[in-house]
Structures are given as structure tokens and as C-alpha cells.
C-alpha positions in Angstrom: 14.9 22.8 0.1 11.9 24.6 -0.8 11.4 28.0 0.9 7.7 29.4 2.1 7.3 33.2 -0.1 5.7 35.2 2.3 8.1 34.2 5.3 11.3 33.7 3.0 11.8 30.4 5.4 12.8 26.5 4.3 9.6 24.4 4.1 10.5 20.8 5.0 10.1 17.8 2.8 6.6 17.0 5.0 5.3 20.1 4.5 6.4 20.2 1.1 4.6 16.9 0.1 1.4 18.2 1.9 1.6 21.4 -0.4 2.0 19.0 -3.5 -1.2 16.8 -2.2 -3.8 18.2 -4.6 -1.0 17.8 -7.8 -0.3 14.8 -6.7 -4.4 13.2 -6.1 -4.8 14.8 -9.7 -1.9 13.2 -11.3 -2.7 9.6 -9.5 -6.3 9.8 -10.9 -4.9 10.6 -14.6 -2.7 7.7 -14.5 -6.1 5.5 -13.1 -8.1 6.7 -16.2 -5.2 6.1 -18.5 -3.9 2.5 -17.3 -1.1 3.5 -15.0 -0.9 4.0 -11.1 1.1 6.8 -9.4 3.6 4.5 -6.8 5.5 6.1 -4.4 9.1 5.1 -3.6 9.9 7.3 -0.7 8.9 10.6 -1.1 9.0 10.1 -4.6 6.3 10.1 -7.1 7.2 7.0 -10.0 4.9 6.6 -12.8 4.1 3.7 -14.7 1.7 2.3 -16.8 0.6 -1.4 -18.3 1.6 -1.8 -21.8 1.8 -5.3 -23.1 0.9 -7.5 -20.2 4.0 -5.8 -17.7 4.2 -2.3 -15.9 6.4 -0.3 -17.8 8.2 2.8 -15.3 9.3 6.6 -16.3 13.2 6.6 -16.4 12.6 10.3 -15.5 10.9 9.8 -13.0 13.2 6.9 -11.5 16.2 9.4 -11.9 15.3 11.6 -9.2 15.7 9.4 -6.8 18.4 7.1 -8.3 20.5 10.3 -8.7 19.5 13.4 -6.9 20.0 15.3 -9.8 17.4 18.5 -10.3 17.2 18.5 -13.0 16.0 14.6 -14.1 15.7 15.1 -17.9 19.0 16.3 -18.6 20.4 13.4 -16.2 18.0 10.7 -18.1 18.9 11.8 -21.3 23.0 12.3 -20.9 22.7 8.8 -19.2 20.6 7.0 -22.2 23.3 8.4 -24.7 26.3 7.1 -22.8 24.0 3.2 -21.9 23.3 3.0 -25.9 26.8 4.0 -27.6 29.2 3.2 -24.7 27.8 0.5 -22.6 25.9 -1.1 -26.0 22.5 -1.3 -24.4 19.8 -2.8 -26.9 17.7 0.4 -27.0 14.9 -1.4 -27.3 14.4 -1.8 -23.6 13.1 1.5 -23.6 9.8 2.4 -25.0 8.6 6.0 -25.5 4.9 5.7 -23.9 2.4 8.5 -23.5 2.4 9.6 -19.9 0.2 12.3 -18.0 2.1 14.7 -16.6 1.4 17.1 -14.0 -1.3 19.3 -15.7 -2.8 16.2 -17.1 -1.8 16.7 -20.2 -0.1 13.2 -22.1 3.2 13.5 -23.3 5.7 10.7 -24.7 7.5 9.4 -22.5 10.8 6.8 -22.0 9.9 4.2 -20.2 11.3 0.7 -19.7 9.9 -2.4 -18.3 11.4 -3.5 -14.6 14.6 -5.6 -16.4 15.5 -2.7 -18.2 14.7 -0.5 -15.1 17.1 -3.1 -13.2 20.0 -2.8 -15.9 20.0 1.2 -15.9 20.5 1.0 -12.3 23.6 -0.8 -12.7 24.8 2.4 -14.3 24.1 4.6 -11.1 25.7 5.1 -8.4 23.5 6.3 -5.5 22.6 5.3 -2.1 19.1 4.2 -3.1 20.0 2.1 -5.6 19.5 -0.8 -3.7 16.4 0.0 -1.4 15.1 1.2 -5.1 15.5 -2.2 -6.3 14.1 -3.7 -3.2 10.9 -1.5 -3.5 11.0 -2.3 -7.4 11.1 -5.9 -6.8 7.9 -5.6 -4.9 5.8 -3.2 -7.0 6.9 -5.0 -9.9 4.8 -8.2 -8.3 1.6 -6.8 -8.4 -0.5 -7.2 -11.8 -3.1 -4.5 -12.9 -6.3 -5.5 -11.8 -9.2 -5.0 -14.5 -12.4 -3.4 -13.7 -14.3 -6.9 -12.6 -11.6 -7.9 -10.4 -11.3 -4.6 -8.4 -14.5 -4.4 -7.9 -15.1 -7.5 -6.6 -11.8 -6.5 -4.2 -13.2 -3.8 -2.9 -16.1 -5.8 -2.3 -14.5 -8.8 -0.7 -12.0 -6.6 1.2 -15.4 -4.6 3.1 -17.0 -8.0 3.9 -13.6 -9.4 5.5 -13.7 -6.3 7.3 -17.6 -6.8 8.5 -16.9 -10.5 9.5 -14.0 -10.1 11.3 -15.1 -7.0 13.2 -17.9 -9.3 14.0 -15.4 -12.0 15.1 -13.6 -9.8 17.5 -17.4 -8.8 19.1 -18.4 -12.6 19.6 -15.1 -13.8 21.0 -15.4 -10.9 24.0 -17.8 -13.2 25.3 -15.9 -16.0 24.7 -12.9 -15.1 27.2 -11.2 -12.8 24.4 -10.8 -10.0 26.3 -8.1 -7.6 26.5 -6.2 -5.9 23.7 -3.4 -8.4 24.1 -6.1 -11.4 23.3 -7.4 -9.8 20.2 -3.6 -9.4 18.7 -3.3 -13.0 19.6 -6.5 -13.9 17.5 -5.4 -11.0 15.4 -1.9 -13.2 14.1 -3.9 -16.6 14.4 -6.3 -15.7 11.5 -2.9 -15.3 9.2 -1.0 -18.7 11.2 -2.6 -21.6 9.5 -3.9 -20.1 6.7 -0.4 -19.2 6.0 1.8 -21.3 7.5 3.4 -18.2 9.4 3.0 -17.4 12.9 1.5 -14.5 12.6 1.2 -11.1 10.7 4.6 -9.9 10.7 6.1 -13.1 9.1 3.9 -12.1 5.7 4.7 -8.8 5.8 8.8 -10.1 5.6 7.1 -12.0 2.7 5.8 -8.9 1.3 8.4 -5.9 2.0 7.2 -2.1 1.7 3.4 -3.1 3.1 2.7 -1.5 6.5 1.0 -3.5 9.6 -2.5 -4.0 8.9 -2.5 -2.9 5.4 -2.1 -6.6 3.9 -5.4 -6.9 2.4 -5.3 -3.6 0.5 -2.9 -5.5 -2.1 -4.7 -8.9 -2.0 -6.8 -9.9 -4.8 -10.3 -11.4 -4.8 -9.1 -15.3 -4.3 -7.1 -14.6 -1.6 -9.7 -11.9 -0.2 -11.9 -15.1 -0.2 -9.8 -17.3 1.4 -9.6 -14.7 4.2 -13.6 -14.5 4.7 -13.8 -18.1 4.9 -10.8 -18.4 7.6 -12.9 -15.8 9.5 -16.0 -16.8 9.1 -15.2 -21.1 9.9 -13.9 -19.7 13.4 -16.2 -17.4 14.3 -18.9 -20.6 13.4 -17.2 -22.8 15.4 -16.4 -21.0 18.8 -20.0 -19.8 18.6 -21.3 -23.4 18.1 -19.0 -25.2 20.1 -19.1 -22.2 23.1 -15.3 -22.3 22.8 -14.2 -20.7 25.5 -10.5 -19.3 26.5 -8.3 -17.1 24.4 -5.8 -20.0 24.4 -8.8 -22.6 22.9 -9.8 -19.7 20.7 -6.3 -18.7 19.1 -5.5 -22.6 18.5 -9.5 -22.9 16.6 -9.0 -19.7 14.7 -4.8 -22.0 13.5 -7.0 -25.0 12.6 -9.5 -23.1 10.9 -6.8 -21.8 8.4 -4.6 -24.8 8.6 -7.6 -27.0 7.0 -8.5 -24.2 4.6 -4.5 -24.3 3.5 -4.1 -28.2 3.1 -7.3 -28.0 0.9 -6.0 -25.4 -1.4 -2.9 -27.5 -1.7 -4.4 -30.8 -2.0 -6.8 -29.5 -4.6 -3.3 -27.7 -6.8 -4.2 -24.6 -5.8 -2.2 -21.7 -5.1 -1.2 -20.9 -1.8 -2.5 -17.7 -0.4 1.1 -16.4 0.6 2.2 -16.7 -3.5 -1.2 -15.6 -4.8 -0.6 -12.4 -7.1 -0.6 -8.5 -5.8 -2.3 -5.8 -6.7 -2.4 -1.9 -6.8 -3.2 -1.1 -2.7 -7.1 -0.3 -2.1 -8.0 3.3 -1.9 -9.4 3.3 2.0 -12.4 4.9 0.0 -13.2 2.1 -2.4 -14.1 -0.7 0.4 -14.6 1.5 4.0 -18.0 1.2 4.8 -19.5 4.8 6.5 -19.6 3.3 10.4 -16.1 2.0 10.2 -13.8 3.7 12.9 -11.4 5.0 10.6 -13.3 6.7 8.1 -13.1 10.6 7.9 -16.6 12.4 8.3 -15.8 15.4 6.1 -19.6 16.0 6.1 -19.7 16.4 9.9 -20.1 19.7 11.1 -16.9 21.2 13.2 -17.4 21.3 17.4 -17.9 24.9 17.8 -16.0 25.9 20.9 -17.4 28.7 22.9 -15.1 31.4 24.2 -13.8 32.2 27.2 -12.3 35.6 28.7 -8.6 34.9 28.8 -8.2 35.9 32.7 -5.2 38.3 33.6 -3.2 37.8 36.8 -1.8 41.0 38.4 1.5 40.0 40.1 2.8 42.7 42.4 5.7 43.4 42.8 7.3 43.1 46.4 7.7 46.4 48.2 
């Protein structure tokens, strides 16, 4: 554990990762420009980059928290030695990439592809090797999105947010009341669409994505899909004057229960199996009135003072 200078005391690992913020913002926007994302396993940072149509990771990066080790060079590089000449690994698994590292600057890096990624954790024996492998398995589903398709998901993803924003304002009048309603209309816009019952059977579908973070990682198509699930309900309940949250959550079902069978029917994809991407930056798609934006700009409540008033206990005679 890291320990603060000036106070000679142990700084813990949150306070430690807030300390390593601005590296770490720095570093994530050098892998951007150079065709690689920063992902986060943990509290560790993993780089990787796209290199022939598949994400390719930084073994050195994937040692630290495959083996705990501090120093993950020395580990990566006694462990490639013994994987080649003892365990006959085809070396070619591993490709030396240029990386940015810290200060930005590239440097050649080993990196291998997530099958080779899988085999060398077959060769470590660590407590994370299988929640490593789970998380891998799920980054290593998401495809690099070019520059016309993330725009157009950070466009799609601000307009589901409009229209269903919208939704929840039309159905208060509507008998969609309480906080409990919404959640129920909340879980119904995923239920037909995707033949769950709600939110929280995609996310099993989807491992590592936190509630309400789901359409950070979709992609334009299913973005799309999403707005028009929205959108079909919010027409119908207004134009019908449907009216109950029970006759609302079942029209907001069969609004994405008809979108799904037409996808299908048609040989599309379904939404649930449609590709992933790199999540959404909050600061890509969130227009300025939304709720959870931060107003940096805004200036700071100034709080007047107030004399701090003394009490004078006396002491019993």
C-alpha cells in the first residue's frame, strides 16, 4: 500500500486510484487516438488495441492482476521464457505492438489476442484467474467502433434518452405514478423487445455492465431498435388514452414483442446478440439539462459565516 509523504500514512486503494485519475484520463485518451481503449478489470488498468480485425491485450499489463507480482515485467518476461521452451507455446501468439505508455510516449509492446490471453492464463495460478477470464470473455465481445458508427451512437443513445424521458412524463398522466410504476415500465421497455422480463435478465446476458448502463455499450442498430420500442408505446398510450400502469406495462411488452418477431421474421439479428461496443463516455451523448450531468461551469454556493457560539458550563459549586 501506497503511503501519503507529508503524513508518512497508508493511502488506500480508493484514494490511490483518485490520485492516479489525471494519468489515467491521459493514458485512456492516447490509446483513443492510437486505436486502443484503456478497460478496466478491477482496479486495474489493461490495455489493448485493434490490430487485424481483433483486440489484441498487454501481457504486462494482464500480469498484475493475474499474479500480484510488482514488478509485472520481470514476471511477464520469466513467464514467456518458461511458455515458449518448456510448455512449447507457438510464439506467435504474441505480437510486439506499439503501445502508449504512461507519459504518452509508444513503446513496443507484447501483446497477444484473447486465445492467447486465455492459454497464458492456464500457466497462472491466481485467485482472479477466473473472474479475469469472465471479464475477458466480455470485453473481448465488443468490436471497435469506427468514427461513423460512434457517432451515430452517441447520437442515437441522446435521442433514446430524450424519448424515453419524454415517455416517463406522458405516462404520469396516464396512471404511471409512483417510483414503483416507472421501474415497472422501466423493465417492460427491455421484456418484449428482448424476450427477458426485465433489465436484470440482460445484464446476466451481459456480465460486468452495471444497472442502467446497458446502452452505453449498444451499437447504433440496437440503439435504434430501442427508440422505436419507446417511441411505438409512448404513441399508442397517448392515442389510445391508455390508462393504468398494469394496461401501460403490458402496451410498452407488445410494443417490443412486435418489434422482436419482425426482426426475426425479416432474418435479422436479435437485439440481445447484436455486437458490443467500447461503453459511451457520459460526455459524448448527455445533453446539458439532463439530471446527471456535472455543471463544472456553475459557480460554487457561497456560504456565509456564522460566529461559532461558545457555551460557558459552570461548574457546580
Amino acid at each position: 500500500m501506497s503511503k501519503d509523504p507529508e503524513h508518512d500514512q497508508p493511502i488506500s486503494a480508493d484514494a490511490q486510484a483518485w490520485n492516479n485519475y489525471p494519468g489515467t484520463m491521459q493514458l485512456g485518451t492516447a490509446m483513443r487516438a492510437n486505436n486502443g481503449q484503456l478497460m478496466l478489470f478491477q482496479n486495474f488498468n489493461i490495455r489493448r488495441v485493434w490490430h487485424e480485425g481483433e483486440w489484441w491485450y498487454s501481457l504486462v499489463d494482464c500480469m498484475v492482476p493475474l499474479s500480484g507480482t510488482s514488478n509485472p515485467r520481470r514476471y511477464w518476461n520469466d513467464l514467456k521464457n518458461r511458455l515458449i521452451k518448456a510448455e512449447k507455446m507457438d510464439p506467435s501468439v504474441i505480437r510486439v505492438l506499439p503501445l502508449p505508455n504512461k507519459d504518452g510516449r509508444m513503446r513496443e509492446t507484447d501483446c497477444t489476442n484473447q486465445q492467447g490471453l486465455l492459454r497464458v492464463i492456464q500457466s497462472v495460478s491466481h485467485s482472479n484467474a477466473e473472474k479475469f477470464k469472465v471479464w475477458l470473455a466480455r470485453v473481448g465481445k465488443m468490436v471497435m467502433d469506427d468514427v461513423e458508427e460512434h457517432s451515430m451512437r452517441s447520437q442515437y443513445r441522446a435521442r433514446l434518452d430524450q424519448f424515453d424521458r419524454e415517455l416517463h412524463e406522458l405516462v404520469e398522466f396516464h396512471g404511471v405514478v409512483t417510483p414503483a410504476d416507472h421501474y415497472r415500465l422501466y423493465n417492460a421497455n427491455y421484456a418484449g423487445l428482448y424476450g427477458v422480463t426485465g433489465e436484470n435478465d440482460l445484464l446476466r446476458m451481459r456480465p460486468g455492465v452495471l444497472p442502467g448502463d446497458l446502452e452505453t455499450t449498444m451499437g447504433s442498430v440496437e440503439l435504434g431498435a430501442r427508440i422505436f420500442q419507446v417511441t411505438m408505446t409512448a404513441n399508442i398510450v397517448e392515442n389510445r388514452n391508455v390508462q393504468g400502469v398494469n394496461a401501460v406495462e403490458a402496451t410498452a411488452i407488445d410494443a417490443g414483442a412486435a418489434i422482436r418477431r419482425t426482426i426475426i421474421e425479416m432474418g435479422g439479428v436479435p437485439p440481445e446478440n447484436l455486437p458490443q461496443y467500447p461503453p459511451l463516455p457520459p460526455g459524448e451523448w448527455m445533453p446539458p439539462d439532463h439530471p446527471n450531468r456535472m455543471r463544472w461551469d456553475e459557480p460554487i454556493e457561497e456560504i456565509e459565516e456564522q460566529p461559532i457560539p461558545i457555551i460557558e458550563i459552570r461548574k457546580p459549586e
